[in-house]
Backbone as numpy.savetxt, mean C-alpha at the origin, in Angstrom:
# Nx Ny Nz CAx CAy CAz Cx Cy Cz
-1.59 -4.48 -18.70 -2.30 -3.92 -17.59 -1.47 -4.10 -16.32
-1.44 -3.01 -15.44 -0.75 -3.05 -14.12 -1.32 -3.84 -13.55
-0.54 -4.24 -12.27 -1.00 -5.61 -11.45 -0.62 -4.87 -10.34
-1.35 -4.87 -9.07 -1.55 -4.59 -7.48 -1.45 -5.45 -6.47
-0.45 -5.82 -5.51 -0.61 -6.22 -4.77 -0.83 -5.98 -3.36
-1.77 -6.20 -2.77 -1.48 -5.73 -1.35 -1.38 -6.95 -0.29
-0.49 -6.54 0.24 -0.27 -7.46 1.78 -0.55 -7.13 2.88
-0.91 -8.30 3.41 -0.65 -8.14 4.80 -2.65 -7.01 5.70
-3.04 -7.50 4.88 -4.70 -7.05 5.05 -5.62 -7.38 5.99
-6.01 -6.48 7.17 -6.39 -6.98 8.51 -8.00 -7.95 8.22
-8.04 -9.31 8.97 -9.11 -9.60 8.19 -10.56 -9.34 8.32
-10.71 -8.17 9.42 -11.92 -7.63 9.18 -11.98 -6.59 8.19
-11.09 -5.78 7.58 -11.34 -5.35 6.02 -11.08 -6.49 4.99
-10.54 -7.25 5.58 -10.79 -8.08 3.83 -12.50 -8.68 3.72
-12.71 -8.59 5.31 -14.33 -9.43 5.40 -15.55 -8.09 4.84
-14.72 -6.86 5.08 -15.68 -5.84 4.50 -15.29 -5.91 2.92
-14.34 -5.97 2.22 -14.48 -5.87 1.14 -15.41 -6.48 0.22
-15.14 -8.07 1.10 -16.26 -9.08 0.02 -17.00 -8.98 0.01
-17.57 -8.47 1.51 -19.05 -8.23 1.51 -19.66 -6.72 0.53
-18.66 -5.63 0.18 -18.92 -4.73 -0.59 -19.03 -5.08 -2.15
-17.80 -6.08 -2.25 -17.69 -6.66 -3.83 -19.18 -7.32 -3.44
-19.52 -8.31 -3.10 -21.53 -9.26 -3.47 -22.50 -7.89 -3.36
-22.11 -7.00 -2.61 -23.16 -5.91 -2.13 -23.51 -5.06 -3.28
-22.16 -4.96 -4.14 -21.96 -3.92 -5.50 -22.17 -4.54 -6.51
-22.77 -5.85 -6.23 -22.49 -6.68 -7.61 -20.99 -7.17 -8.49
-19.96 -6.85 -7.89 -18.39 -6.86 -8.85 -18.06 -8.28 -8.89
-17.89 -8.52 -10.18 -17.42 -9.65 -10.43 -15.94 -10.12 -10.65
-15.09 -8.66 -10.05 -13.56 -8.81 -9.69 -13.40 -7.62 -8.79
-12.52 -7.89 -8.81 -11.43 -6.44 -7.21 -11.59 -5.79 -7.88
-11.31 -5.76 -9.48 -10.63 -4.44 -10.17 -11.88 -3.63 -10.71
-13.15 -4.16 -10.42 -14.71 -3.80 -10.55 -14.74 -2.80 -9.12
-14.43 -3.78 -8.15 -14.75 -3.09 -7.02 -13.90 -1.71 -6.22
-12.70 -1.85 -7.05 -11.86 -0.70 -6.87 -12.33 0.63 -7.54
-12.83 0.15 -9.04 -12.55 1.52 -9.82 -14.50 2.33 -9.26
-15.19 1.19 -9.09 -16.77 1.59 -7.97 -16.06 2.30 -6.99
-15.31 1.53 -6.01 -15.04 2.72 -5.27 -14.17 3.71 -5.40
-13.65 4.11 -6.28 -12.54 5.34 -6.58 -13.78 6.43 -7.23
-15.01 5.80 -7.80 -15.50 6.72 -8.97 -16.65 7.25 -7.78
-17.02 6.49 -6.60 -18.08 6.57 -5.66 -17.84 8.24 -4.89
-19.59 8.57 -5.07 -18.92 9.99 -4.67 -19.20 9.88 -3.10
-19.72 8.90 -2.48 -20.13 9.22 -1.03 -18.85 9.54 -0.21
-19.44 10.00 0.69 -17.89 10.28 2.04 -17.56 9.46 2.48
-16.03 9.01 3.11 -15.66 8.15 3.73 -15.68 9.26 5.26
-16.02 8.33 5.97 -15.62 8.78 7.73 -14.18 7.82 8.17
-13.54 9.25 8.71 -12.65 8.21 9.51 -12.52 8.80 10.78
-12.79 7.24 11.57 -12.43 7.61 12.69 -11.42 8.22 13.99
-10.95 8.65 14.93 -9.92 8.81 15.34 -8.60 8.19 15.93
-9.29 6.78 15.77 -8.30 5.69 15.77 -7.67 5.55 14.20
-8.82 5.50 13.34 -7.93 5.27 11.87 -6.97 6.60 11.41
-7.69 7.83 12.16 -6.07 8.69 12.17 -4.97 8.45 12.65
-5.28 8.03 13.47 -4.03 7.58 14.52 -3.19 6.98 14.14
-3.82 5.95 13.41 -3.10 4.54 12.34 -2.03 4.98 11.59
-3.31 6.48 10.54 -2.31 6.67 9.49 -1.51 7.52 10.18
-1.25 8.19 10.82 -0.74 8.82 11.51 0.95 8.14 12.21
0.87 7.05 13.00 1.63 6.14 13.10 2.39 5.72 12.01
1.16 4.95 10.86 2.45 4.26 9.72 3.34 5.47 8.48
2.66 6.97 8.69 3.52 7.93 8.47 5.04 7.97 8.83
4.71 8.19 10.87 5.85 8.36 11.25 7.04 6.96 11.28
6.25 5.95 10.83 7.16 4.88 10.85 7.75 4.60 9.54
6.94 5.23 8.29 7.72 5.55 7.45 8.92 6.29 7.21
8.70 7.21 7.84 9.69 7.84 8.05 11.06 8.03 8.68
10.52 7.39 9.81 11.59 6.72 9.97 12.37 5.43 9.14
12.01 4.74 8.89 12.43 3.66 7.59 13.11 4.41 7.15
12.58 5.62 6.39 13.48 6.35 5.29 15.16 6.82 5.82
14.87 7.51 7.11 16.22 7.92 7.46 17.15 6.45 8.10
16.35 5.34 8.27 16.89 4.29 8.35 17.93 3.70 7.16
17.60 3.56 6.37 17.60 3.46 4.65 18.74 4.39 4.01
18.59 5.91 4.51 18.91 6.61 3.71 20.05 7.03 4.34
20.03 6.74 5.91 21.73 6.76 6.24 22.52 5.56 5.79
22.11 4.88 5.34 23.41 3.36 4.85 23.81 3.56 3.37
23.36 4.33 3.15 24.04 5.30 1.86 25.22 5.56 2.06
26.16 5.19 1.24 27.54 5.32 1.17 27.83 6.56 0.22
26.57 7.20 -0.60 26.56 8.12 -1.47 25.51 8.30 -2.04
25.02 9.64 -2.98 23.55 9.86 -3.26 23.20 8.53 -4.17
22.29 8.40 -3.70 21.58 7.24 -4.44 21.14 7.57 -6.07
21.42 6.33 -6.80 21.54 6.61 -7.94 20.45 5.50 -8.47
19.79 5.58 -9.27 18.47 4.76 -9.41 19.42 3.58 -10.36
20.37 3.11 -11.28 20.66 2.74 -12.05 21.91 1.85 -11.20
22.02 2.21 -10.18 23.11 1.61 -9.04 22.35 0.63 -8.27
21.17 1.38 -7.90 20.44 0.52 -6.83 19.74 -1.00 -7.61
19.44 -0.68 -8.54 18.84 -1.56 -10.19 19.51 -2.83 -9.77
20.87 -2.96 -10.38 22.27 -3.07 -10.32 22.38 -3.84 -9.06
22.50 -3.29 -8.24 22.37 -3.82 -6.38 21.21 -4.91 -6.18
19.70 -4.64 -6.06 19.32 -5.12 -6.48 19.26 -6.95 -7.43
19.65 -6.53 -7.99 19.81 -7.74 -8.87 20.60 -8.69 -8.21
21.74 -8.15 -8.31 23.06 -9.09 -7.96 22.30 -9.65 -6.80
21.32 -8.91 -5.70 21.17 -9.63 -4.27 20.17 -10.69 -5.00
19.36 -10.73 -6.00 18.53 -11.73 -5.97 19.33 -12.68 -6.47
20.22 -12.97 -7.39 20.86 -13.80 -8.18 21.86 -14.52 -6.71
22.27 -13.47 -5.81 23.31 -14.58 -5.00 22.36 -15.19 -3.73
């Protein structure tokens, strides 16, 4: 089974979650995830939480061309593997 991690979780959603996990009855995250993936109600978002995603878009994106100019050449998934490694080992 896959394993999920998330970081770095502001702690007034982690304080809504728990209170959704006792509220839903779930007796794990992975109860309270697949409740809410299968839940048909609407989510509202507000125009600040656009904003958010909106922001960590463009800051993705930037990352990427951050990233993707220190490319010395097209990136090769079996190189980076490779790269990778060696950095954890030294």
């Amino acid at each position: 089974m896959a394993t999920i991690l998330i970081k770095n979780i502001p702690e007034d959603l982690l304080k809504e979650l728990k209170r959704l996990k006792v509220e839903l009855g779930c007796r794990t995250w992975t109860d309270l995830l697949a409740k809410l993936v299968r839940s048909e109600k609407t989510i509202l978002l507000t125009k600040e939480n656009l904003d958010e995603m909106k922001t960590g878009v463009q800051e993705f994106l930037k990352l990427k061309s951050t990233v993707s100019s220190k490319w010395t050449s097209p990136p090769a998934a079996l190189e980076e593997l490779r790269r990778s490694r060696h950095h954890e080992v030294a």
